[in-house]
C-alpha positions in Angstrom: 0.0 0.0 0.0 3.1 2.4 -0.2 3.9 4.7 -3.3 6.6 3.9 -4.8 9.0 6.9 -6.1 8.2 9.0 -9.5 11.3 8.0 -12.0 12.1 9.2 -15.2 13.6 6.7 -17.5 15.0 6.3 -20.8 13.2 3.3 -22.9 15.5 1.0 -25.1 14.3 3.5 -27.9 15.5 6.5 -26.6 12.1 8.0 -25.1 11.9 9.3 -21.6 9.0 7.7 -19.3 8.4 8.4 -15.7 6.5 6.2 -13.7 3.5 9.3 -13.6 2.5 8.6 -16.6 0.7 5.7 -16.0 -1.6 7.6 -13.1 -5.0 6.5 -14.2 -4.6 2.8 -15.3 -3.1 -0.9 -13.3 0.3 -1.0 -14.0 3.0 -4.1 -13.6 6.9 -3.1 -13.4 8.2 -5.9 -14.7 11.8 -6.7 -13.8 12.7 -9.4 -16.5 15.9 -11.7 -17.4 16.5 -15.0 -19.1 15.8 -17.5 -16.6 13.0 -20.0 -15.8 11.0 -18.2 -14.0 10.8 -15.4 -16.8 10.4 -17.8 -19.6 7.0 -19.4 -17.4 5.6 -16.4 -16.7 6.0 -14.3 -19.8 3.9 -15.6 -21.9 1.2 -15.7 -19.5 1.8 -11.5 -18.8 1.8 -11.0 -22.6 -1.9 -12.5 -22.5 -2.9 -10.2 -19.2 -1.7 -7.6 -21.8 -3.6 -8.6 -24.9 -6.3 -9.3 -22.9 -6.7 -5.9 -20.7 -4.4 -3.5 -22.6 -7.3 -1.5 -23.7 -9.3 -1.8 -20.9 -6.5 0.4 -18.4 -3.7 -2.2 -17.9 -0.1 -1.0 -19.1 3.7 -2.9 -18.3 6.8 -1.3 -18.2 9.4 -3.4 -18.4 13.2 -3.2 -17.1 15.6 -5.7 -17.7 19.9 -5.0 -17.6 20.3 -5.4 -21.7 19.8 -6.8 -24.8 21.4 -9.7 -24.5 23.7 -11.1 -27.4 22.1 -14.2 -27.7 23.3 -16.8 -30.3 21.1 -16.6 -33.2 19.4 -20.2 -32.6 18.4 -19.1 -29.1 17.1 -15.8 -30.3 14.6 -17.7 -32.5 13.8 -20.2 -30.1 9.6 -20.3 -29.3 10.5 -20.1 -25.9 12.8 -17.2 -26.0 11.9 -14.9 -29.0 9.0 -13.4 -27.2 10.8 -12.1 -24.5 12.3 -9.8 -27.3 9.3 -9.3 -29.2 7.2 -7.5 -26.1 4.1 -4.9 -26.6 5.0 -3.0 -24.2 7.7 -0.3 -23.6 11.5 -2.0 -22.1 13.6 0.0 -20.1 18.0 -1.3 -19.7 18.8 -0.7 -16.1 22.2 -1.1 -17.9 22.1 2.0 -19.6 23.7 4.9 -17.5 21.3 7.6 -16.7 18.6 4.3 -15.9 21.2 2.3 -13.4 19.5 4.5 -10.1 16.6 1.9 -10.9 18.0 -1.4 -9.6 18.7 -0.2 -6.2 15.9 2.5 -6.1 13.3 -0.1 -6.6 15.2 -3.2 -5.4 15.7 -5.5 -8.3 17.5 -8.3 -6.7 16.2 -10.9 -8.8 13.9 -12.0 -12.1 11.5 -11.9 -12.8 10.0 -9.6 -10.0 6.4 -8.2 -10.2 4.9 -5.0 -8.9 2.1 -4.2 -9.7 0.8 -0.2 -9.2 -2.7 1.0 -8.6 -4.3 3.7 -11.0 -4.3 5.4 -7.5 -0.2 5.3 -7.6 -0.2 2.8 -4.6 1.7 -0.6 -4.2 -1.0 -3.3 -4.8 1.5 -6.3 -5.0 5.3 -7.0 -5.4 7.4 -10.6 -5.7 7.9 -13.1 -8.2 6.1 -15.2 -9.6 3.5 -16.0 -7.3 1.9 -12.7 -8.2 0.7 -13.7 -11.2 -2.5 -15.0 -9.9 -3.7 -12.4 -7.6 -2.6 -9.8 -10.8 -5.1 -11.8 -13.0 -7.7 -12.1 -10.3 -7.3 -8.1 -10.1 -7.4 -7.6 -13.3 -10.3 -9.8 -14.4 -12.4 -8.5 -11.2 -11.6 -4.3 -12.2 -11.3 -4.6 -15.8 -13.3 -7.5 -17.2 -16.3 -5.3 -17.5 -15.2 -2.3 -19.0 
């Protein structure tokens, strides 16, 4: 139920974004990297996505970098659509984004926090807050 700090980013393509601009709508911060936890979850998020996107539900996602990924593991099913997101990515690795790691403690992926359109802390962890994100989700948005 906290409120997390206002940022202002740079996205991998060179646009600022602060988390502000989402006031208004659900949002997940989705701190992402190739591991197994990602690789179960994601393709589940990108659903939540498609599904309530247009109904008030927005992801931001932060991860260190591209990584340089052989090209057989960059087309892999599994793989390939952490690349291919929706939604805006942020690199913590980038310079003038690095404050973002400690400031919202990114000690792990994938690590879910999901934002009220009021600005407050709903939920934060891994995984396991997939499930009360859906339940959220379908109980605000499903009607709208």
């Amino acid at each position: 139920g906290n409120t997390p700090p206002d940022f202002t980013v740079t996205d991998n393509k060179g646009k600022k974004v602060s988390l502000s601009d989402y006031q208004g709508k659900y949002l997940l911060i989705y701190h992402w990297g190739l591991c197994p936890g990602t690789i179960w979850v994601h393709p589940k998020l990108l659903k939540l996505y498609e599904t309530y996107h247009e109904k008030g539900f927005e992801v931001l996602g932060f991860t260190a970098n591209e990584l340089d990924l052989p090209q057989e593991l960059k087309t892999s099913p599994d793989i390939k659509p952490l690349y291919d997101q929706p939604w805006r990515t942020v690199y913590t690795s980038q310079e003038n984004n690095k404050f973002m790691d400690e400031e919202y403690y990114f000690s792990g992926v994938p690590i879910l926090m999901v934002i009220s359109p009021e600005g407050k802390t709903l939920y934060r962890g891994y995984n396991e807050i997939y499930q009360p994100l859906n339940d959220l989700l379908k109980e605000k948005l499903d009607n709208i």
